[in-house]
C-alpha positions as CSV (number, residue, x, y, z in Angstrom):
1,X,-85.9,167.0,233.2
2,X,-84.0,164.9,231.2
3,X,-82.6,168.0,228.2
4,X,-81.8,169.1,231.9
5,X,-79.4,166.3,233.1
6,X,-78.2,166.0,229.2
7,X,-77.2,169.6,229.6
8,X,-75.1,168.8,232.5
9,X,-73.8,165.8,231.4
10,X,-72.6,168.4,228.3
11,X,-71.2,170.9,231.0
12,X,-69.4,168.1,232.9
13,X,-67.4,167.0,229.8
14,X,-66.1,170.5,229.1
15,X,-62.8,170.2,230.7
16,X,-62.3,166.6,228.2
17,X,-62.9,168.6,224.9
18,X,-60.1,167.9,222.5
19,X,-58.1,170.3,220.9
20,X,-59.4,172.3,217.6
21,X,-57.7,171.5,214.6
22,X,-54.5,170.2,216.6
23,X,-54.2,172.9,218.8
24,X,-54.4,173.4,222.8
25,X,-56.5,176.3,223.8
26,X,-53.3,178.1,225.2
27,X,-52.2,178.0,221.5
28,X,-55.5,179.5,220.7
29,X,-54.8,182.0,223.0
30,X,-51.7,182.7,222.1
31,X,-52.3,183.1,218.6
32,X,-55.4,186.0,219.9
33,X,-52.7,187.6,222.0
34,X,-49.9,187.4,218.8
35,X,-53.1,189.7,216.8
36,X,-53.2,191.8,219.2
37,X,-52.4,195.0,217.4
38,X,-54.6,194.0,214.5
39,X,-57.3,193.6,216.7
40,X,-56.7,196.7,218.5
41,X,-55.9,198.8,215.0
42,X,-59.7,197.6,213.6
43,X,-61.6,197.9,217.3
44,X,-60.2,201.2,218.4
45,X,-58.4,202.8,215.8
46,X,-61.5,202.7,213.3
47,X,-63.6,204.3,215.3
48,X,-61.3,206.8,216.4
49,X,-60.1,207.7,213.1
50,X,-63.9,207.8,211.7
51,X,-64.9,210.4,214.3
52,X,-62.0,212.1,213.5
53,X,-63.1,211.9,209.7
54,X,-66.4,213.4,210.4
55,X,-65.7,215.9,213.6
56,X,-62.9,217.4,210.9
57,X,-65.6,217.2,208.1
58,X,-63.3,215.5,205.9
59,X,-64.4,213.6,202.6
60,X,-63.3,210.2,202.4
61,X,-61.9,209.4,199.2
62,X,-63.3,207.1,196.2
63,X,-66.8,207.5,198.3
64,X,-66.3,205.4,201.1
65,X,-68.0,206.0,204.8
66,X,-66.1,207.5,207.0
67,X,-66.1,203.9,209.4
68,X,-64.7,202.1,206.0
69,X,-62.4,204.3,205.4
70,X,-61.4,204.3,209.5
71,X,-61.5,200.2,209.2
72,X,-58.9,200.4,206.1
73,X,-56.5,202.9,207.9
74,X,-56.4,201.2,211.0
75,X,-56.7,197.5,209.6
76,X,-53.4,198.7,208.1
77,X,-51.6,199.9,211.0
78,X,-52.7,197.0,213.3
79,X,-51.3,194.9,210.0
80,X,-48.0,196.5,209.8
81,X,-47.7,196.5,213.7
82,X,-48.4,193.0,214.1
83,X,-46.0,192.2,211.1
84,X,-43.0,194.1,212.7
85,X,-44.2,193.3,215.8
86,X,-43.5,196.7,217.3
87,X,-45.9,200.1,217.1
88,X,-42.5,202.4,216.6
């Protein structure tokens, strides 16, 4: 009973939390949002281009797996998206 009412003594002072490393969770958020092309170059580019790599029965080079070599590619274009800020 009483890990209980610690717990929601816990849940109760969620709202008081102060920021991480000097910044506001909307900054956080932000900052998720700004890497948003990275994050979408490594979570569905990747995959895509790595089905791609084995439907067309393509050798990746230097030996890599065709998921690495699918995380490199689009780990670069989410990169130079979110650099230039722009997909085009």
């Amino acid at each position: 009973m009483a890990k209980l009412l610690l717990h929601l003594q816990m849940v109760a002072q969620l709202g008081n939390w102060q920021p991480v490393l000097g910044h506001s969770s909307m900054q956080m958020v932000g900052i998720l949002f700004r890497l948003g092309p990275l994050w979408f170059g490594v979570g569905f580019l990747a995959p895509v281009l790595a089905a791609l790599i084995v439907a067309l029965g393509v050798t990746p080079p230097l030996g890599l797996s065709p998921l690495a070599c699918g995380l490199i590619a689009g780990g670069t274009l989410g990169l130079i998206a979110t650099i230039r800020r722009t997909w085009l």
